[in-house]
Every structure is written in C-alpha cells, then in structure tokens.
C-alpha positions as CSV (number, residue, x, y, z in Angstrom):
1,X,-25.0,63.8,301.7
2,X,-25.8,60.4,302.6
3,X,-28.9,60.6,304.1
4,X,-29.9,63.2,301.3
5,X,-29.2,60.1,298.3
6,X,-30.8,57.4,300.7
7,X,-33.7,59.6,300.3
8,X,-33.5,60.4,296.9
9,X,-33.7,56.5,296.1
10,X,-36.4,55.6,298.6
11,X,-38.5,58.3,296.7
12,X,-37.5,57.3,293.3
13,X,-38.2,53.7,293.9
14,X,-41.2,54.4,296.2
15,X,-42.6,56.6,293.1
16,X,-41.7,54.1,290.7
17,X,-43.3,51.5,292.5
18,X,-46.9,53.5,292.5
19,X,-46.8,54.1,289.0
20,X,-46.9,50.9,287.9
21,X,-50.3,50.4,289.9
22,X,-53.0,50.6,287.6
23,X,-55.6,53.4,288.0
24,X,-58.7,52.5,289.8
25,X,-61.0,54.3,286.9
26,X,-61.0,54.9,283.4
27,X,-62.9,57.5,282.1
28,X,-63.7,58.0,278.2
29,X,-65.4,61.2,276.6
30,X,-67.7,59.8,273.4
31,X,-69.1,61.4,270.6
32,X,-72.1,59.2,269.0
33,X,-74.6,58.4,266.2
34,X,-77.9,57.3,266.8
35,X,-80.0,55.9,263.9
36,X,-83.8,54.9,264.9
37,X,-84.5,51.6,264.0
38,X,-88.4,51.3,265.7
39,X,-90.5,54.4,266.9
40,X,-94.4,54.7,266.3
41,X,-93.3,58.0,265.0
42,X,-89.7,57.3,263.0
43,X,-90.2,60.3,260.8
44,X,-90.6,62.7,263.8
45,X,-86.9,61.4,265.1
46,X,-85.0,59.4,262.4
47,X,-81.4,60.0,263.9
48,X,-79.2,62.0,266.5
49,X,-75.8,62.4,267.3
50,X,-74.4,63.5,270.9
51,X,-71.8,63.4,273.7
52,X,-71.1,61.5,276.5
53,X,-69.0,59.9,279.3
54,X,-68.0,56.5,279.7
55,X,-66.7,55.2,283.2
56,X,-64.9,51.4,284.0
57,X,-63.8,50.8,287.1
58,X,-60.8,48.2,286.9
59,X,-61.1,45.1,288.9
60,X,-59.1,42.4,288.7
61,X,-61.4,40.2,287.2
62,X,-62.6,40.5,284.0
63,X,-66.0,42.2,285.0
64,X,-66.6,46.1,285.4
65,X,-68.8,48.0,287.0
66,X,-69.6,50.3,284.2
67,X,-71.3,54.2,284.5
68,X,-72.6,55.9,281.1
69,X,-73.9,59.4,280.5
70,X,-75.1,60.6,277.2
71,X,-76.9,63.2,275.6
72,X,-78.8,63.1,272.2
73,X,-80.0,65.7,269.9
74,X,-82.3,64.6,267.6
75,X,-83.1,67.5,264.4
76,X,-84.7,65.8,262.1
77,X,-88.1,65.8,262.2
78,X,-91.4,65.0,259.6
79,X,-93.3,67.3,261.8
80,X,-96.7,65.4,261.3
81,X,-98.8,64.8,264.3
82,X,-99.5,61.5,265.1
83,X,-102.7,60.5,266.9
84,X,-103.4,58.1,269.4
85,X,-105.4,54.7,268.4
86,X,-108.4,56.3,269.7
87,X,-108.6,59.3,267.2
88,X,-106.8,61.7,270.2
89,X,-104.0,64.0,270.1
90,X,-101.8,62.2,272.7
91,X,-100.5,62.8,276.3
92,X,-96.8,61.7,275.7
93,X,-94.8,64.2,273.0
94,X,-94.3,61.9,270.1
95,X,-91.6,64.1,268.6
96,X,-88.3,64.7,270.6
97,X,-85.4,67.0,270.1
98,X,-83.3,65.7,272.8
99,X,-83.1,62.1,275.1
100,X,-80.3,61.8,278.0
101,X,-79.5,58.6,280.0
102,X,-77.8,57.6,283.0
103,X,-77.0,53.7,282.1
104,X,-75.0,51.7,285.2
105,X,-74.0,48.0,285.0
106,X,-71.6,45.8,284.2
107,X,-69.0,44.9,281.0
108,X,-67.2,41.8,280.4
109,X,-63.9,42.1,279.5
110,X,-62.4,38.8,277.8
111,X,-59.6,39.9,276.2
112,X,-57.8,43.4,276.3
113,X,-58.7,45.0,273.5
114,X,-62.7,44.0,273.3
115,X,-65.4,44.7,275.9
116,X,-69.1,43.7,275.9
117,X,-71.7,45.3,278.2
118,X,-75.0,44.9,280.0
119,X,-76.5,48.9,281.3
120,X,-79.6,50.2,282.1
121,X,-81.7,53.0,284.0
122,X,-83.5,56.2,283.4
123,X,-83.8,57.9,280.3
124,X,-85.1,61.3,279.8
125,X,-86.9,62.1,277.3
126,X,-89.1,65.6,277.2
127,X,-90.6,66.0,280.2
128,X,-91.1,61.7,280.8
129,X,-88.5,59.5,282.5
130,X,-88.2,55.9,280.9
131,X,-86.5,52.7,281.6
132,X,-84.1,51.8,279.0
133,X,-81.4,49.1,278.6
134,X,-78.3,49.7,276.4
135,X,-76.3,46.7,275.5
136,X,-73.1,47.0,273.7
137,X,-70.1,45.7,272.0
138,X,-66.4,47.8,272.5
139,X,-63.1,47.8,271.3
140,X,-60.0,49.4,271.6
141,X,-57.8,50.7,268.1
142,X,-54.6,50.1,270.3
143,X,-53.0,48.3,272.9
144,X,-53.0,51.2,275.1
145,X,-56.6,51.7,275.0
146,X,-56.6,55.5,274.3
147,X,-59.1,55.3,271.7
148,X,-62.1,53.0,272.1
149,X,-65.0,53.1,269.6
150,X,-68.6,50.9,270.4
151,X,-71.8,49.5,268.8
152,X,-74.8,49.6,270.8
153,X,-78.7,48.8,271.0
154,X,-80.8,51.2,273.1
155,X,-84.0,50.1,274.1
156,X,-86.7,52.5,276.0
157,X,-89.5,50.8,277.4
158,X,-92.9,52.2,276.9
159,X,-92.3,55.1,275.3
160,X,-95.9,55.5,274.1
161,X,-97.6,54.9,277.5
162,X,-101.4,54.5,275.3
163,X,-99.9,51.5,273.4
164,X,-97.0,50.3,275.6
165,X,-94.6,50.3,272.5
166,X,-90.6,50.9,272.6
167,X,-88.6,53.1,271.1
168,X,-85.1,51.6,269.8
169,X,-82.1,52.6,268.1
170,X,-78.4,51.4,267.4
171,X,-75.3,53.6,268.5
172,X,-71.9,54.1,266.8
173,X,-69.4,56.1,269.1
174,X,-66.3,56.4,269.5
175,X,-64.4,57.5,272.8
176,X,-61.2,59.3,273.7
177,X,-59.4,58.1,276.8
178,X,-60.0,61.5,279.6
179,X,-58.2,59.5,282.9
C-alpha cells in the first residue's frame, strides 16, 4: 500500500509538473476578409473572404517562427476583359476566383496580448505562382489567447508579368485557438 501511494504521488506530481510546460506550438484556424485595394483589374476581383491556418512556435524570446496557410475565394467579378498595353488579350488571367499562400517568417511578440509579423513566399494564383509578402498586426480578445483576430497587407509581386505591376489587398481575420 505504500509503494502503491509513493507512486500515486510521483505520478501526480510528475504530471503536474509537465502541464505547467507550455506547448511548443500554437495553432489557430482563421476565417478572413480580403478587400482589394490595387489590381490593374479591381473590378474583375474587388474582395474575398476564406480560411486558413495560423502556426507560432513559442520560444522564449519574444520572436516566432510563424507558418500561415490561406485560401481565398474571390466571386465578384465585372467580367470585362482587359487588354494588355499593346492592344493583346494577355498571357496571365486577369480575373481570379481563387489565390492560396504559404507565408513563413517571423512575429514579434512585445507584450502578451499583441503580435506583429513579417511573412512571405509563394502565392498561387490560377495556374501562376507569385512571391508575395504579408505583413500584419495581431491581437488577442483575452488573456488566454483563445481568440485572436489580425489586420494585414498582402502584397503579390508582379502579378501582371507584361507591366510588372502588384496586386495588393488588406485582410481582417479572426482566429480560433485549434492547439
């Protein structure tokens, strides 16, 4: 009976001990808004709205590493063809329905309930893969960070490979905590 409560504690305690460690990842699913703010062809994709996962890795410093995967759906369209500079009908599809990214990098976390972050890497858009940078500011609606929500600026590089111009928008989203 002794050795059965000896062992009873050591698990309790050892138990107790590992739960206070905090998790190595934090994961948050996200449901955005996208509004266009610059496009050649704004009328062919005004807005979107989508899902996505948000990853931190916890350090013990106040930078992240920082993994992002969304995916856009963008409905709206003025469905007017738009023609190259030279008079052509272009290479690159002007009007989207749909743009995913894979963003990695790192956030800066200051104080516990506010976040700001520097990602980038491919975006995919039709049948084209761009660069594109996403920098954002986050915060938490509680101390236990179960609900996050985030502004962001998304920038795709050369979206219109004739012209070299970007394609931007600004992101509203708002995360639930998965892990």
């Amino acid at each position: 009976m002794k050795k059965l409560c000896i062992a009873f504690i050591f698990l309790f305690i050892t138990t107790q001990n590992f739960a206070q460690n905090k998790r190595k990842l934090s994961g948050y699913f996200l449901v955005e808004f996208n509004s266009t703010i610059y496009d050649r062809t704004i009328g062919n994709n005004p807005w979107g709205a989508g899902l996505g996962l948000q990853a931190f890795y916890n350090t013990h410093s106040k930078f992240k590493p920082t993994l992002e995967f969304t995916s856009d759906l963008y409905l709206e369209s003025d469905k007017l063809l738009k023609l190259d500079p030279n008079g052509s009908i272009p290479a690159t599809d002007y009007g989207f329905k749909s743009m995913t990214n894979i963003f990695i990098g790192e956030s800066f976390h200051p104080k516990s309930s506010i976040y700001f972050s520097l990602l980038g890497g491919p975006s995919f858009i039709g049948r084209y893969t761009y660069l594109g940078i996403k920098p954002s500011f986050g915060f938490y609606f509680s101390k236990s960070q179960k609900i996050m929500g985030k502004f962001s600026y998304v920038n795709i590089f050369n979206r219109y490979r004739t012209t070299k111009e970007d394609f931007g928008s600004l992101s509203l989203a708002v995360g639930i905590k998965l892990f």
